[in-house]
C-alpha positions in Angstrom: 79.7 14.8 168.3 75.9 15.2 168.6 75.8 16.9 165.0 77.1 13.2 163.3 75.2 11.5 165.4 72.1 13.5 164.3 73.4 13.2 160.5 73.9 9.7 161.2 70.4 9.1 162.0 68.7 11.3 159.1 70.8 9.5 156.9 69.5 6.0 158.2 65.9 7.3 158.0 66.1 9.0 154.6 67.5 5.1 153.1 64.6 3.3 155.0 62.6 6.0 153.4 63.8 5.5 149.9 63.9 1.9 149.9 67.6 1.4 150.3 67.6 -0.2 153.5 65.3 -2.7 155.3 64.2 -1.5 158.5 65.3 -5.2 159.8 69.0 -4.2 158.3 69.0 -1.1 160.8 70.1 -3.1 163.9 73.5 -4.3 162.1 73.9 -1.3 160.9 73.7 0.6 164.0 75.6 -2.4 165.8 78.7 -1.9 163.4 78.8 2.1 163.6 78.8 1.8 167.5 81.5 -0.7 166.6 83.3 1.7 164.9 82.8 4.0 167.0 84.2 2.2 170.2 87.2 1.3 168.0 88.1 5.2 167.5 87.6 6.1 170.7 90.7 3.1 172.2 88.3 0.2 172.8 90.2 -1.5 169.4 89.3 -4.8 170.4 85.3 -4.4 171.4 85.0 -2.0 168.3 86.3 -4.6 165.7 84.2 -7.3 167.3 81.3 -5.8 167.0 82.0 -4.4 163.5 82.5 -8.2 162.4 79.5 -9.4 164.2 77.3 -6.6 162.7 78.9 -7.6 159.3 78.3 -10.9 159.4 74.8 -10.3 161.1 74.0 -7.7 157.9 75.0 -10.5 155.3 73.0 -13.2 156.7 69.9 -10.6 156.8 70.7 -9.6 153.7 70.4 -13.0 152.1 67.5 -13.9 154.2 65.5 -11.1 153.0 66.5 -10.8 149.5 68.1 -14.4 148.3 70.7 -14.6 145.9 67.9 -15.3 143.1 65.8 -12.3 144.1 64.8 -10.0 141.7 65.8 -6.8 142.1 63.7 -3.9 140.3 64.6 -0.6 139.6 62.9 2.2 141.0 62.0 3.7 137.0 60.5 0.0 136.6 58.3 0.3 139.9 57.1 3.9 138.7 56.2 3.1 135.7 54.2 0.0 136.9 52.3 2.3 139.6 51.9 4.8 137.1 50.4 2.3 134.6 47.8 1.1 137.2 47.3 4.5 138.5 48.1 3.6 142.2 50.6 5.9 144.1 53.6 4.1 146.6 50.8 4.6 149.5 48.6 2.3 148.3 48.4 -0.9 150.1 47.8 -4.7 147.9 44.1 -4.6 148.1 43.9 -1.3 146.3 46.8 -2.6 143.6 44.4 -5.7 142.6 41.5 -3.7 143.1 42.5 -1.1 140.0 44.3 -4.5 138.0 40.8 -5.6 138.2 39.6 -2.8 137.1 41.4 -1.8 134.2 42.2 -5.7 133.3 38.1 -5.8 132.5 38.7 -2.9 130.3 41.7 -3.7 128.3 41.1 -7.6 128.3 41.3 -9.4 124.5 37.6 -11.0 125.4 36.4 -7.4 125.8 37.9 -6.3 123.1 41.3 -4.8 124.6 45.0 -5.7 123.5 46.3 -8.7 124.4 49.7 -6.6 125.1 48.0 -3.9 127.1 46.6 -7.2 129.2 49.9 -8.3 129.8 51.9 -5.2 130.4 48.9 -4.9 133.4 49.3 -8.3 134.6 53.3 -7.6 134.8 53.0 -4.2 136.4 50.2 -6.1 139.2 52.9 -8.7 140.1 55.7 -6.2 139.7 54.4 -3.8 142.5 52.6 -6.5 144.8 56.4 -8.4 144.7 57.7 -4.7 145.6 55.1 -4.7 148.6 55.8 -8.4 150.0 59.5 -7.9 149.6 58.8 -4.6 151.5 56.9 -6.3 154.5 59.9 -8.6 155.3 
């Protein structure tokens, strides 16, 4: 029993790691797997209630954090943004529009850049600063 719960809890970590889950969406989560668990060990009754109630509890989060408009990128499209700018996942918004600025003075159309290279910059700036604030939430 102590080797799923162990399992269990590197699994959790690994999606809060990768970006999968929120770490707001670990409380439901952990509510409806002790919720399952109660319900397999006789406690039917206590174990489904709290499975709903963590259900429930994930959806509303869910929709709270994301909306149903969000925008939801992929993590090829968040790569290639971070690798455009040259910034790795560590890097915090300050250092993002730091190197936009940067390379935006470079590449501009004034300057004599591309006005696509401008704007594939500006799009990979609000991509990966989106990423971060949806991040924070």
């Amino acid at each position: 029993m102590t080797v799923l719960a162990i399992l269990v809890f590197l699994a959790l970590g690994w999606a809060v790691w990768k970006g999968k889950l929120q770490k707001q969406q670990l409380l439901p989560v952990l509510l409806g797997l002790s919720g399952a668990f109660l319900a397999s060990r006789g406690s039917l009754l206590i174990g489904v209630g709290a499975i709903a109630i963590a259900g429930a509890w994930y959806y509303g989060l869910t929709l709270r954090l994301f909306g149903s408009g969000a925008k939801h990128h992929t993590t090829s499209e968040i790569d290639d943004a971070r690798f455009l700018l040259g910034v790795s996942r560590f890097d915090n918004a300050e250092r993002i529009r730091e190197r936009h600025r940067t390379l935006i003075a470079q590449n501009h159309p004034d300057t004599g850049g591309s006005a696509e290279r401008a704007t594939e910059l500006n799009k990979a700036r609000d991509l990966l600063l989106d990423d971060l604030h949806n991040k924070r939430l």
